[in-house]
N, C-alpha and C positions, 0 to 999 in steps of 0.2 A: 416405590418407597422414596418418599422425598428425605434428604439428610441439608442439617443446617449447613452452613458454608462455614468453611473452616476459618479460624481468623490469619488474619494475613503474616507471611513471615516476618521474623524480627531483622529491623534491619543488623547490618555489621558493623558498630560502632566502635570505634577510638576513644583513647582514654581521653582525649582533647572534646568529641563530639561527645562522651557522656560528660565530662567540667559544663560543657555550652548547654546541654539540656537539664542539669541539675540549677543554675546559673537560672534559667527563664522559669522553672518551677517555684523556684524562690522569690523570684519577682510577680508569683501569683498573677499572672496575667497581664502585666505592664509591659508596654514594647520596650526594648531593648537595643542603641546600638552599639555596631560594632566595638566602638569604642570603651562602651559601657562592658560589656561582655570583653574584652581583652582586659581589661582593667582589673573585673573581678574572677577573672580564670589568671590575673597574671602572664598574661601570654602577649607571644608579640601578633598587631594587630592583622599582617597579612596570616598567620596561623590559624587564627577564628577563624578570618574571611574564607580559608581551606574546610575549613569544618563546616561553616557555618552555610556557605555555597552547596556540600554535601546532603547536611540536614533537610535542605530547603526541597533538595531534590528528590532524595525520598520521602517527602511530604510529611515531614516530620514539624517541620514552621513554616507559616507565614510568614510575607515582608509584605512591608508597607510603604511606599516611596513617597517625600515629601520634599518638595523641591525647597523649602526654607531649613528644613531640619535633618536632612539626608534620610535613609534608609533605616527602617527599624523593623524590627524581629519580634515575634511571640509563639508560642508553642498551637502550632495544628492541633486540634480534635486529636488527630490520630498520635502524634506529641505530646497531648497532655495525658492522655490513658496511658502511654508506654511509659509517662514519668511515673504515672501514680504506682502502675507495677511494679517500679525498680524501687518503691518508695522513698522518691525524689520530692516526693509531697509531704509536708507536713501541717501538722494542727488542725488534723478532720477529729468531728467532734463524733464522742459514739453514743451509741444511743444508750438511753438510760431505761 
């Protein structure tokens, strides 16, 4: 008997790591840095970087390193499904 694969555990997020992934769902797919996301979570910018280091590791975002622009963030595949589940997503259109 083959069984599909279970989907993977949710990670254990902080109220700070859900601000930072509500934060890049809103920004519909646009990188993000740090600075950016502290600005719009209101938080101090070594805090994100605590979250934002976490997120990354459970493969929750990508970074992007740009030596003119510094470091920028957007939501994983597997980031933007867990956003659309908490419905962190908005303005899906439904079908008619």
């Amino acid at each position: 008997v083959t069984r599909a694969p279970s989907p993977p555990a949710e990670p254990d997020l902080g109220p700070l790591e859900s601000d930072v992934l509500r934060a890049l769902a809103h920004a519909d797919g646009a990188w993000l840095t740090l600075d950016d996301l502290a600005a719009i979570t209101r938080t101090s910018r070594l805090l994100v970087e605590q979250a934002v280091e976490h997120l990354v590791a459970t493969r929750l975002l990508i970074d992007r390193h740009n030596y003119i622009y510094g470091t920028s963030f957007r939501l994983s595949s597997v980031g933007r499904d867990l956003a659309i589940r908490h419905g962190y997503v908005s303005g899906a259109l439904s079908a008619s």
